[in-house]
C-alpha positions in Angstrom: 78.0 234.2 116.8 75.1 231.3 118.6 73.2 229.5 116.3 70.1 228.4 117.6 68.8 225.1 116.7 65.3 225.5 114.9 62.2 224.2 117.1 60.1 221.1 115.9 56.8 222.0 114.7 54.4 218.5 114.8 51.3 218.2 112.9 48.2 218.8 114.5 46.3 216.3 115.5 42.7 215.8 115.8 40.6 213.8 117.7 37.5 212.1 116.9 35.1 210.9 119.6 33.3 207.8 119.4 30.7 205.7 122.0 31.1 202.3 122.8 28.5 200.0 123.9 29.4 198.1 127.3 27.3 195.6 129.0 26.8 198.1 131.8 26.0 201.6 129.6 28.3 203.8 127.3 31.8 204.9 127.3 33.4 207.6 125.4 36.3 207.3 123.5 38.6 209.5 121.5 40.6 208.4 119.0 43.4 210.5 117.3 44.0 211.3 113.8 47.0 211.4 112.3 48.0 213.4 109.7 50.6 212.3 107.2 53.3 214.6 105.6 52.5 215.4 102.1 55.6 213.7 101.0 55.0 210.5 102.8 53.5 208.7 100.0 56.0 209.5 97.7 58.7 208.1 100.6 56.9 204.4 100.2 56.8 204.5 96.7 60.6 204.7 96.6 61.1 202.6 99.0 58.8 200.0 97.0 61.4 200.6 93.9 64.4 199.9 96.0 62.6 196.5 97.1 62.0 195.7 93.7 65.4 197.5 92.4 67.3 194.8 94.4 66.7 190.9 92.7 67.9 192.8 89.4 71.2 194.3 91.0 72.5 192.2 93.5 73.3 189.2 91.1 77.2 188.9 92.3 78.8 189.3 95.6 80.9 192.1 95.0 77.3 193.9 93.9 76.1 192.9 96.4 78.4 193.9 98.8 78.1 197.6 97.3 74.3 197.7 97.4 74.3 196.5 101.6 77.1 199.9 101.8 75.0 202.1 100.0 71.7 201.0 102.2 73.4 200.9 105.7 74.6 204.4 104.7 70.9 205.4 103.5 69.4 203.8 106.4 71.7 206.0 108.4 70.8 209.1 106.9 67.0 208.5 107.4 67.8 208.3 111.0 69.5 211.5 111.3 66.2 213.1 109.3 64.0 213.1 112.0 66.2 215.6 114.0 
């Protein structure tokens, strides 16, 4: 049996046009709009707790220690998310 690996969908992306004033006349220019995931807010927010999460639990070294394990592997994991 092949499995097939699932394509990537991206967002669509819109563009918005815009004039600028040069000393000579007017130039056009598009600028695209990116649209965030509906989850990305929710993403910073736990990253912000983690941030904050970290004076209060790494006060010895052996905590410490475990919290830098359990980040490199996180920091792994969010790598591998994007494929």
């Amino acid at each position: 049996m092949v499995f097939q690996r699932k394509k990537k969908t991206k967002p669509k992306q819109t563009t918005k046009k815009d004039t600028v004033k040069v000393s000579e006349g007017e130039v056009k220019v598009y600028k695209k709009e990116v649209k965030k995931p509906e989850r990305y807010d929710s993403v910073l927010e736990t990253a912000e707790e983690v941030v904050k999460l970290i004076p209060k639990v790494c006060t010895t070294a052996y905590a410490c220690t475990n919290a830098y394990t359990i980040l490199q592997n996180a920091l792994k994991k969010l790598r591998l998310a994007n494929y």
